[in-house]
Structure formats: C-alpha cells, structure tokens
C-alpha positions in Angstrom: 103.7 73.6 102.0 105.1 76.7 102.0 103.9 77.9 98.0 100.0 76.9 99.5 100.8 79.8 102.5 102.1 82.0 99.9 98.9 81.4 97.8 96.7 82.0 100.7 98.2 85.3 101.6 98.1 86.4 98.1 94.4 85.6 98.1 93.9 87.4 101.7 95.7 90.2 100.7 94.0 91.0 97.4 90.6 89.9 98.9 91.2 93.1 101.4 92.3 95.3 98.7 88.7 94.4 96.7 87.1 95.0 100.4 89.0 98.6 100.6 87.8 99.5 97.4 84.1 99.1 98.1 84.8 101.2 101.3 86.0 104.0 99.4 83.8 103.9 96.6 80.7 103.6 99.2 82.3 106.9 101.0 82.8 108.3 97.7 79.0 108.2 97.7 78.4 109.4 100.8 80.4 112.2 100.1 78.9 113.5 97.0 75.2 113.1 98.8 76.5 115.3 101.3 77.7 117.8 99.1 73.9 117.3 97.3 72.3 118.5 100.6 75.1 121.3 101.2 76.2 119.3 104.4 80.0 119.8 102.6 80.8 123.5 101.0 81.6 121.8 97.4 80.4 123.2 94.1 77.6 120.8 92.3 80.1 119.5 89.9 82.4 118.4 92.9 79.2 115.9 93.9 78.8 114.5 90.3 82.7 113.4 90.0 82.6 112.0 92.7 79.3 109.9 92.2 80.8 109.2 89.4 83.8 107.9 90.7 82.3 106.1 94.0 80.0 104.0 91.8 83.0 103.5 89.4 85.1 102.1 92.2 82.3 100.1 93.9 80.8 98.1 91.1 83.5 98.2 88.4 87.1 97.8 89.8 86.3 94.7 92.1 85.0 93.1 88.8 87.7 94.1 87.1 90.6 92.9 89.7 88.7 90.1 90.2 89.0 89.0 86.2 92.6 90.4 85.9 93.4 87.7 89.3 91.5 84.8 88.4 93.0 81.4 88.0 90.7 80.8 85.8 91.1 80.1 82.1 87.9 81.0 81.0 88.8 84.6 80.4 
C-alpha cells in the first residue's frame, strides 16, 4: 500500500509543478503586454523575451514534462 501512496504523491506533486508552470508562463505574458503598453518602464526588447519565454513555458514545458514522466511506453 504504501508504494500506491508514494505514486500518488509523485503524481500530485509533479501535476502542481505542470500547474506552476502555466502560472508563470501566463504572467510571463502578462508582463511583456504590460511593458507593450508602457504600464512597466522596460525597453521593447525586454517585452519580446519575455513573450518569448511565457509562451515557451506555457505551451512547451508541460508537454515536454509530461512526455519525459509518462509511464507510458509509447514514447
């Protein structure tokens, strides 16, 4: 019984991690549309790396953890 709990915390725990990174990617966002409409005092360039990066971390890395956890042998 106890390696099923230890499965299902692993599973929890990497389930918020995936959640966490499509937080911060989404605030990455945010961020560089504020800097866009001068709301923060960044330089243009500042906004495109981190567009870059927000959409990076909110589409790509959860797909990419995802694959590199799965218990699947389909990879």
């Amino acid at each position: 019984m106890n390696s099923r709990e230890d499965a299902e915390a692993r599973a929890k725990s990497r389930f918020m991690l995936i959640s966490a990174m499509r937080v911060a990617g989404v605030v990455m966002i945010l961020a560089a549309i504020a800097v866009f409409n001068d709301v923060l005092s960044l330089p243009d360039w500042a906004g495109y790396v981190l567009l870059v990066l927000g959409v990076f971390e909110t589409f790509v890395t959860p797909t990419l953890l995802s694959r590199m956890w799965s218990t699947n042998e389909k990879r």
